[in-house]
C-alpha positions as CSV (number, residue, x, y, z in Angstrom):
1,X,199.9,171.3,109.5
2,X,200.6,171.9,105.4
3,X,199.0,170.8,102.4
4,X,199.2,167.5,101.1
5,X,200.8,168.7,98.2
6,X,203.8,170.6,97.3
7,X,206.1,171.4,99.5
8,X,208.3,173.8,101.4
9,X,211.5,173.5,103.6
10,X,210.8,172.5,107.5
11,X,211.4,174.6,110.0
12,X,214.2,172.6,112.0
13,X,215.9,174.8,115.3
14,X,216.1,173.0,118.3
15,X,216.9,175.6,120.6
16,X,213.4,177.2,120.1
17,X,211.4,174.3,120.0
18,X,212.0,172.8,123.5
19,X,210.2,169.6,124.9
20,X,207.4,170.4,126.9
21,X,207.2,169.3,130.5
22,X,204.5,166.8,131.5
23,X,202.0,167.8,133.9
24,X,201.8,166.3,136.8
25,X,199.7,163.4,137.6
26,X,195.9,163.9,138.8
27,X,195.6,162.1,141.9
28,X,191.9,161.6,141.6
29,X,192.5,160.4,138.2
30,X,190.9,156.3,137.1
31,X,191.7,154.1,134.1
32,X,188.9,155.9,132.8
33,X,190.9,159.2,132.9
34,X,194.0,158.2,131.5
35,X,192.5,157.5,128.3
36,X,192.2,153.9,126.0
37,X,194.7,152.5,123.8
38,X,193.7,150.3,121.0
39,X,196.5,148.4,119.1
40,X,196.0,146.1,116.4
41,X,198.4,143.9,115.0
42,X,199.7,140.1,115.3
43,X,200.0,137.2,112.6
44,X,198.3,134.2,112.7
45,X,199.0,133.1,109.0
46,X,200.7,130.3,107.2
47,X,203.7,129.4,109.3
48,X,204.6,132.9,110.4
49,X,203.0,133.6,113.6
50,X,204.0,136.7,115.3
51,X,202.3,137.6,118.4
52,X,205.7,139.8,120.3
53,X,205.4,142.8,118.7
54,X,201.9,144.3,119.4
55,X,202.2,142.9,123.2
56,X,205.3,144.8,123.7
57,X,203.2,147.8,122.5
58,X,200.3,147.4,124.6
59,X,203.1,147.0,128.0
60,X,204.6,149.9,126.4
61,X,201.2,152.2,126.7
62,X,200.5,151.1,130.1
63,X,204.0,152.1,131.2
64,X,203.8,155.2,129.8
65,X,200.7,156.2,131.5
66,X,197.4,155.0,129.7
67,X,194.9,153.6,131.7
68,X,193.6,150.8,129.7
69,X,194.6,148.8,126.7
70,X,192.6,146.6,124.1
71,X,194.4,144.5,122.5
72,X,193.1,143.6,118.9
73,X,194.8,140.8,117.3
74,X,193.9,137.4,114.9
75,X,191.9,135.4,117.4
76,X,193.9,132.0,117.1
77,X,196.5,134.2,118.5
78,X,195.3,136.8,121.2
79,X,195.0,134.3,124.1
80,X,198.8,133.8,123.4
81,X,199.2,137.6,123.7
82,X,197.2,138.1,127.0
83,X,199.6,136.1,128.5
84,X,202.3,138.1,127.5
85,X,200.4,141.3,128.3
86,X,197.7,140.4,131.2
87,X,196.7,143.6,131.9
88,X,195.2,144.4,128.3
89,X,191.6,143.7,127.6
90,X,191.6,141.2,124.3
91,X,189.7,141.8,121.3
92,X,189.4,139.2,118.8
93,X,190.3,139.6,114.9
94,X,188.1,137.4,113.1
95,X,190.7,134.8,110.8
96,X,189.9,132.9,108.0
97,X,191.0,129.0,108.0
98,X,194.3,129.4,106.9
99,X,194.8,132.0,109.3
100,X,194.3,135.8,107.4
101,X,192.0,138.2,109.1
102,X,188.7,138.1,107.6
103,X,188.5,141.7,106.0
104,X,184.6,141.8,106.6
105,X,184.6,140.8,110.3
106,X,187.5,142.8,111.4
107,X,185.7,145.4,109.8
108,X,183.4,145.6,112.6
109,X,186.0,145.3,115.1
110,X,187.7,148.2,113.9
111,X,184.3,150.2,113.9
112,X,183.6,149.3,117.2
113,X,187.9,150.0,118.2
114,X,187.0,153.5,116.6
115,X,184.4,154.6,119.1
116,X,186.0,152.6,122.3
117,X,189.6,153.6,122.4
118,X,191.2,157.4,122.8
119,X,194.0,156.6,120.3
120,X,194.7,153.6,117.7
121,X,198.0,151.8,116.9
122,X,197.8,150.0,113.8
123,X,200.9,147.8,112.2
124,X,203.3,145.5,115.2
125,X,203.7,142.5,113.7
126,X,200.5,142.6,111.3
127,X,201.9,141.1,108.2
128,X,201.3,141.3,104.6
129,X,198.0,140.9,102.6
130,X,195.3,142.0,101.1
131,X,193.2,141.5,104.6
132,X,195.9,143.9,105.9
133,X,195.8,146.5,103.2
134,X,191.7,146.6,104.1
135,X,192.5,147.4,107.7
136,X,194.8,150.2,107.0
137,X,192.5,151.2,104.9
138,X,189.6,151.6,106.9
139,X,191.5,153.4,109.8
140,X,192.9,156.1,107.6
141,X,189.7,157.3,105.7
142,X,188.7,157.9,109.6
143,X,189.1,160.9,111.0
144,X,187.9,161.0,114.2
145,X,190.4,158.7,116.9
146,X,194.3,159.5,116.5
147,X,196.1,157.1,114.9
148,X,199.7,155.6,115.4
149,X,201.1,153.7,112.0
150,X,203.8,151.6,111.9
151,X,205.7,149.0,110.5
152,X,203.8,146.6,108.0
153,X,200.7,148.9,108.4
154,X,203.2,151.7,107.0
155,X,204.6,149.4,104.2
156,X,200.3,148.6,103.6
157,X,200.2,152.3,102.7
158,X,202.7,151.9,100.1
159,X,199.9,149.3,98.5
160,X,197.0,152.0,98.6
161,X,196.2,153.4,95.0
162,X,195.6,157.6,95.5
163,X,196.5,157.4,99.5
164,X,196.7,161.3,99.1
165,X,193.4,161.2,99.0
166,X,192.3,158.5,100.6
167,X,194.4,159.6,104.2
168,X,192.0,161.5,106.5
169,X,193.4,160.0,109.8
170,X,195.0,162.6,112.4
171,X,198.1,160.4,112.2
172,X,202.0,159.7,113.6
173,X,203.7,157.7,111.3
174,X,207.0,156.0,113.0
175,X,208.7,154.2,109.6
176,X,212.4,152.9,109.9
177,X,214.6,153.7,106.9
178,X,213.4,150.8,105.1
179,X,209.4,151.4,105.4
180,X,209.9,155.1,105.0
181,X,211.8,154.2,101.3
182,X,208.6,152.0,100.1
183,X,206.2,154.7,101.1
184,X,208.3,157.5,100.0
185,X,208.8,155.3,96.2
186,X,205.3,155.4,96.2
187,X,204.5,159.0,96.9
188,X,207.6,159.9,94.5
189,X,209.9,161.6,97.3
190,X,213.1,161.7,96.3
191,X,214.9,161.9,99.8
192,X,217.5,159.5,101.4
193,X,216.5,158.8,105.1
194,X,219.9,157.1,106.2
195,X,221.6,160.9,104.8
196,X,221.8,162.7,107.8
197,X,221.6,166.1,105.8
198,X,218.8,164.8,104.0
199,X,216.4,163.2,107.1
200,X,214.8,166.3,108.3
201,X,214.2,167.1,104.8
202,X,212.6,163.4,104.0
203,X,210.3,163.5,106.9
204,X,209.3,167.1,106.2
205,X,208.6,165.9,103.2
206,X,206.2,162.7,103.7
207,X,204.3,164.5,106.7
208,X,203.4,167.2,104.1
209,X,202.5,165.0,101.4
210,X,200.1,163.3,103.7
211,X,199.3,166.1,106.4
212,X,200.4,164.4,109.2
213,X,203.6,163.8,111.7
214,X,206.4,161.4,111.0
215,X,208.9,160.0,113.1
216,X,211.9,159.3,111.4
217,X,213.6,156.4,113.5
218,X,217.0,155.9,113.6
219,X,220.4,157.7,114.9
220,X,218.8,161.2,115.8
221,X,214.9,160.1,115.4
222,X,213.7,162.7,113.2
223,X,209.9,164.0,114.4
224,X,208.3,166.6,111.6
225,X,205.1,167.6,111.3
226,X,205.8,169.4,108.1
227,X,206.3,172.6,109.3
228,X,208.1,172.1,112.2
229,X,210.9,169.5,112.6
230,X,212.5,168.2,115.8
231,X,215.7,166.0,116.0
232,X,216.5,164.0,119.2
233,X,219.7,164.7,119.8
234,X,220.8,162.5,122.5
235,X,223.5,160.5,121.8
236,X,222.7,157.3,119.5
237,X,222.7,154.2,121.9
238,X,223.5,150.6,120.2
239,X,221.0,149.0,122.6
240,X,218.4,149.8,120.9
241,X,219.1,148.2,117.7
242,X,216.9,145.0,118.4
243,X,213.5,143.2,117.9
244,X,210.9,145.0,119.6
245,X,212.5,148.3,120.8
246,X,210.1,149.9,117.8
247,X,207.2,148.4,119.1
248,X,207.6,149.8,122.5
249,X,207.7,153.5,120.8
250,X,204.7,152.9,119.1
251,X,203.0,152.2,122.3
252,X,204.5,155.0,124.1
253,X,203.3,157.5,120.9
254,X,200.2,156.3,121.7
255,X,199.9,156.2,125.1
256,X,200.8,159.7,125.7
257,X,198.2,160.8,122.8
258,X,195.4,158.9,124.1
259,X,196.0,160.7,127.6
260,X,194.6,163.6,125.8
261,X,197.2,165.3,127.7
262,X,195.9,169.6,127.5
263,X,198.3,171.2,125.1
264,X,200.1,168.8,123.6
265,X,199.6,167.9,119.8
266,X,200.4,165.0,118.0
267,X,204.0,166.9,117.5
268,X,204.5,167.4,120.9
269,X,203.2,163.5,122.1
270,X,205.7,162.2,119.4
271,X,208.9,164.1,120.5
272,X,208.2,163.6,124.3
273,X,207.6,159.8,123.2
274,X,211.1,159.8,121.2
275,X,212.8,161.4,123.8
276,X,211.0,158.8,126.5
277,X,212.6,155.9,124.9
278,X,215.8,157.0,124.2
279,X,216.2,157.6,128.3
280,X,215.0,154.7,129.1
281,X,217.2,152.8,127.1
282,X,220.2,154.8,128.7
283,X,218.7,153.9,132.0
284,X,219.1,150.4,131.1
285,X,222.9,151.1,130.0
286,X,223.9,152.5,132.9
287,X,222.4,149.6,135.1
288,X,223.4,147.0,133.0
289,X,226.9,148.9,132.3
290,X,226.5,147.1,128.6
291,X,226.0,148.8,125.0
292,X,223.8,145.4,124.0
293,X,221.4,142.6,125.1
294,X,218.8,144.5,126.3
295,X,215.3,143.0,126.0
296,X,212.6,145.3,124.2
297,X,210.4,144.3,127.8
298,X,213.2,145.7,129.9
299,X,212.8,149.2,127.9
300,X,209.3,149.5,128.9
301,X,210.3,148.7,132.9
302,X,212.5,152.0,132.6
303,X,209.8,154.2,130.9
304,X,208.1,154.9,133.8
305,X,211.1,156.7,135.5
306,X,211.7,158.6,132.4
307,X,208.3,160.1,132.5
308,X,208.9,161.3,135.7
309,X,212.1,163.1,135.0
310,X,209.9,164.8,132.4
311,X,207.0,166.3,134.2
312,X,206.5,169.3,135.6
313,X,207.7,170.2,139.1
């Protein structure tokens, strides 16, 4: 991966950067094997509770092939969100009384989510704050669990004074258009994400800046690690322009990472992830013979069947 500063145009060719095939399965593999997904997220503050977002993460990892799933969110909440994702183990998010996650409690959580779990996913439906900043914060000065960032953990970077130097994290960053404009205004890139000449470019660009991989969402998902760029090229699908469907790819990014899958990168879990979801959303299309209504929980039925059309024979 390149330097966190300067920069240099990104590799992008397709044709000689194939997907990898997934091995197949180990039959004597446990939960144990498959590796442990942490996600943290959920909001328990003020009238704004949202609770959806990191559950359809947590559904998303298991579906994709992780073994087990702790589920960190604010504790008024996370009985809520076991019963929309049963098979996750909760952890509680200590919460002040009107609802914020106390910074010095969650602290410990995190710590202790750090040394537990095979691969972190930090940002479904985790709000704004000052308590949220602190989290962010914590997980990216830490270098030793992968970590998935997305939505309002990405627009929490955008807070952090000298994140260059602050962002040790082995990281995947999945921003939308939006998130990747505050980040990218705050690390003074100059690059239009919704340009399709430019988006290879722009995510080339951030995941040098902060030495790690981004995934550029939106029609032909953009995956760069800075050096090397990748561009989905499957045809865009209307489907999956609604609420959730970008929580489900943060669990699958970090599902496949936490599998600690032998030769795949954080590149290569990010691209096969990108490519995952796009066929499972075109598995629901051609059931459903519709171009909308799908439900961001009926995308995670239909990963499993794309993972198998990706492994190995």
């Amino acid at each position: 991966m390149s330097g966190r500063s300067g920069y240099h145009a990104p590799v992008t060719n397709n044709d000689e950067n194939q997907l990898p095939k997934l091995p197949p399965r180990d039959p004597d593999g446990h939960k144990g094997t498959f590796g442990t997904v942490a996600i943290v997220g959920g909001c328990a503050q003020g009238g704004s509770l949202m609770l959806g977002g990191p559950c359809i993460s947590a559904v998303a990892a298991f579906r994709v092939g992780a073994g087990l799933v702790r589920l960190a969110m604010p504790h008024p909440i996370l009985a809520e969100g076991l019963t929309v994702a049963p098979s996750a183990t909760g952890v509680a998010l200590p919460t002040n009384d009107d609802g914020a996650i106390d910074t010095c409690g969650a602290a410990v959580v995190l710590d202790g989510l750090c040394v537990q779990a095979d691969c972190i996913a930090v940002g479904p439906g985790l709000g704004r704050g000052e308590s949220v900043e602190s989290i962010v914060l914590r997980l990216i000065v830490q270098d030793h669990r992968p970590l998935v960032v997305d939505a309002d953990a990405i627009n929490a970077l955008a807070e952090i004074p000298e994140l260059t130097r602050e962002f040790k994290a082995h990281a995947v960053l999945t921003p939308h258009p939006g998130e990747y404009r505050r980040l990218a205004s705050t690390l003074k890139i100059d690059l239009d994400p919704t340009n399709q000449t430019q988006r290879p470019e722009a995510a080339a660009a951030l995941a040098q800046r902060l030495g790690c991989v981004v995934v550029l969402k939106g029609a032909g998902t953009v995956v760069s690690d800075g050096q090397r760029t990748w561009i989905n090229e499957d045809p865009p699908n209307p489907v999956l322009g609604t609420a959730g469907t970008g929580d489900a790819l943060t669990g699958i990014v970090a599902g496949l990472i936490a599998q600690r899958i032998q030769g795949l990168g954080l590149f290569d879990c990010a691209r096969l992830a990108v490519r995952i979801h796009s066929m499972a959303a075109k598995a629901w299309v051609d059931e459903a013979g519709a171009d909308g209504g799908m439900l961001a929980m009926e995308l995670c039925e239909r990963i499993p069947q794309a993972v198998q059309a990706l492994r190995a024979s």
